[in-house]
C-alpha positions in Angstrom: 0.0 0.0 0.0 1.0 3.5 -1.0 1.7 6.0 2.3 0.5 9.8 1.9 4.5 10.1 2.3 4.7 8.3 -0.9 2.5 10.2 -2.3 4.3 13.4 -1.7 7.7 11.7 -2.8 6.4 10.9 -6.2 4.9 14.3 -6.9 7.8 15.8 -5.5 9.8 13.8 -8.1 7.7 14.5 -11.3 7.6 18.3 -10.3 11.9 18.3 -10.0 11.9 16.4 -13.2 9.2 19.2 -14.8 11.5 22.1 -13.5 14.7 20.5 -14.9 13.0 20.2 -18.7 11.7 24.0 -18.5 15.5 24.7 -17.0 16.7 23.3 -20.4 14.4 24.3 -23.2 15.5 26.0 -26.7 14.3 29.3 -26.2 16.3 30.4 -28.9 13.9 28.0 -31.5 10.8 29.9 -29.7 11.8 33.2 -30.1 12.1 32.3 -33.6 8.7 30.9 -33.2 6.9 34.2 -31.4 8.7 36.1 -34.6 6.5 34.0 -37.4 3.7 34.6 -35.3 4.2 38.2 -35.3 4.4 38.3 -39.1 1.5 35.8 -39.4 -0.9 38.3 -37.2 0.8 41.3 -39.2 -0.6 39.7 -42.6 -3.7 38.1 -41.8 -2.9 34.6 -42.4 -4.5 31.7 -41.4 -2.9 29.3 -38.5 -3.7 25.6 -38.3 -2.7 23.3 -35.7 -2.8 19.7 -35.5 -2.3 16.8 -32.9 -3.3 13.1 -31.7 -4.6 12.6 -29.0 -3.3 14.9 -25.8 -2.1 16.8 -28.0 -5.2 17.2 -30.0 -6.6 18.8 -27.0 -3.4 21.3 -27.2 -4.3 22.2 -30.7 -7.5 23.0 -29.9 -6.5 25.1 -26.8 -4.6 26.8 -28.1 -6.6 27.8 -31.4 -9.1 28.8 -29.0 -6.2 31.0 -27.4 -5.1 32.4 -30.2 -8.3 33.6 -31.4 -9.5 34.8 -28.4 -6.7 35.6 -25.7 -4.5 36.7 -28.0 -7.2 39.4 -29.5 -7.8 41.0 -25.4 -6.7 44.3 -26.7 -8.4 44.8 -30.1 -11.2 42.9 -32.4 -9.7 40.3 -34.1 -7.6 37.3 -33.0 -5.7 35.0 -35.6 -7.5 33.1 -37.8 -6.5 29.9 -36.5 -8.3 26.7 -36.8 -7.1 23.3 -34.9 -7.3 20.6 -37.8 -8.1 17.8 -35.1 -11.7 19.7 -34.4 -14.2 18.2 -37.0 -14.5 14.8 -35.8 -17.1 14.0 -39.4 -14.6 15.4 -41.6 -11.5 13.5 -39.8 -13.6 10.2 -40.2 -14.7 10.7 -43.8 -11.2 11.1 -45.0 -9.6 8.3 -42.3 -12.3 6.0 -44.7 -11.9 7.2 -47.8 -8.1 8.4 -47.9 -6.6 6.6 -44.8 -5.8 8.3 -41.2 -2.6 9.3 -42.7 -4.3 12.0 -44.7 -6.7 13.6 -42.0 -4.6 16.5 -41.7 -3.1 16.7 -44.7 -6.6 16.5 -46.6 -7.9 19.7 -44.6 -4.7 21.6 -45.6 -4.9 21.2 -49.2 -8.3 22.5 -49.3 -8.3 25.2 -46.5 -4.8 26.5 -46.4 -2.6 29.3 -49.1 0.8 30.2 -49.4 2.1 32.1 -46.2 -0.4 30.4 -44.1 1.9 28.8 -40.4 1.1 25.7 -40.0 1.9 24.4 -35.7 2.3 20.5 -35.2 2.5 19.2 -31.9 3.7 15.5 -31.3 5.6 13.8 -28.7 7.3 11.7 -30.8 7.7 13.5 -33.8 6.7 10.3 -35.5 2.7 10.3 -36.1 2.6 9.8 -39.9 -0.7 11.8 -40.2 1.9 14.8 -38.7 4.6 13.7 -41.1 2.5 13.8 -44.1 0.6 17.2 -43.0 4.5 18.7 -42.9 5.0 17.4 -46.5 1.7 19.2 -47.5 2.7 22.0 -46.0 6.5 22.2 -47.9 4.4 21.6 -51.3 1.9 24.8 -50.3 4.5 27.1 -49.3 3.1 27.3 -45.7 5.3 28.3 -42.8 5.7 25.1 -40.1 6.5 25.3 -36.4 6.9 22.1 -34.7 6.4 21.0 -30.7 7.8 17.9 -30.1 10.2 15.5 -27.5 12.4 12.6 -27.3 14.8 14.3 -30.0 12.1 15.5 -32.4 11.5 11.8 -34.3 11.2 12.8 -38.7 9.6 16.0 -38.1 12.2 17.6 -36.2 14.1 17.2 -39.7 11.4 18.5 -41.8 9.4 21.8 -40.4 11.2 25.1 -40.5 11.0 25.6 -36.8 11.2 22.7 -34.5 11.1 23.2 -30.8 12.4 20.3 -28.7 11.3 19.2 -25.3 14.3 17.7 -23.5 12.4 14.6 -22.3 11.5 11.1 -23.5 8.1 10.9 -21.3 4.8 11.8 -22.3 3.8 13.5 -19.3 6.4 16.4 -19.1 6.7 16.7 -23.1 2.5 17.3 -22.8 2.5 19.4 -20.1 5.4 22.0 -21.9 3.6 21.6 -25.2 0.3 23.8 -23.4 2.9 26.2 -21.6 4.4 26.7 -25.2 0.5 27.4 -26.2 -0.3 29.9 -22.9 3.6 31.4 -23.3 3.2 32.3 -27.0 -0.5 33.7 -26.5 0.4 35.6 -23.7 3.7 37.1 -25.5 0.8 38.0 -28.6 -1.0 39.5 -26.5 1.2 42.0 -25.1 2.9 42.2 -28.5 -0.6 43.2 -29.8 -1.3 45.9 -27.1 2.3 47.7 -28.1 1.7 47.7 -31.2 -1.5 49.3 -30.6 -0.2 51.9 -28.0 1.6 52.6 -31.3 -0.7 53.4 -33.0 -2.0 55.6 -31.7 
């Protein structure tokens, strides 16, 4: 049987093991990041996310963020649109075209050139990630990428990759939302400066 002191131990453990990833992130790679977001909000492109599973729900967090959080300070958000969202659309094209293409499928038909496309995988091996990247090369569209355990392929392929400095699920998920709440809340400030200058 588990103690409350054991309890306390493991907690204690995963939160030391949390603080030493965050101690060691490239926050070189998401400055880069915060600058295509700047440009993207500038122009008026569209941003798509995409993710399985937990980090589905990141995708559509943080579309919901961006949108919304990001847009405190004046009337429009991004246009941003989490590709894991229409649950009819993903199962018509996992039957017709495969689950490799759900992404991909949504990109070709929504996306333009200059659109930024964000990816977030633990692995960096989800093929239905993979081929969404590929899509994205092909359309001209601008990729960030949130991933762990050494990026997998798609570390290799999107122009920005941000790597988590774990191999376990749990601490690679958790960073992935900070990334989403650290980037909105950088936008949103970056917004109200930019409106300040304005006038």
């Amino acid at each position: 049987m588990f103690k409350n002191e054991d309890r306390i131990i493991f907690a204690q453990r995963y939160v030391d093991n949390l603080c030493l990833v965050l101690r060691n992130l490239p926050l070189s790679d998401l400055a880069r990041a915060l600058e295509i977001m700047e440009k993207a909000f500038i122009e008026q492109r569209q941003v798509f996310l995409a993710g399985n599973g937990g980090s589905a729900a990141t995708a559509s967090h943080m579309a919901n963020d961006l949108m919304k959080s990001a847009a405190k300070w004046i009337e429009r958000g991004f246009h941003a649109i989490a590709l894991s969202d229409n649950v009819p659309l993903i199962t018509a094209i996992a039957n017709d075209d495969g689950y490799d293409e759900i992404f991909a499928n949504q990109l070709a038909a929504l996306a333009r050139p200059g659109d930024v496309l964000i990816v977030i995988s633990g692995s960096g091996e989800s093929a239905n990630i993979v081929r969404a990247i590929e899509i994205a090369q092909d359309m001209q569209i601008t990729t960030i990428a949130f991933l762990g355990m050494e990026g997998g392929r798609v570390a290799q392929m999107a122009d920005i990759s941000i790597i988590v400095p774990s191999n376990e699920y749990g601490p690679i998920e958790d960073v992935h939302m900070m990334f989403n709440h650290l980037i909105t809340t950088y936008l949103s400030s970056w917004i109200e400066e930019k409106q300040k200058e304005i006038g």
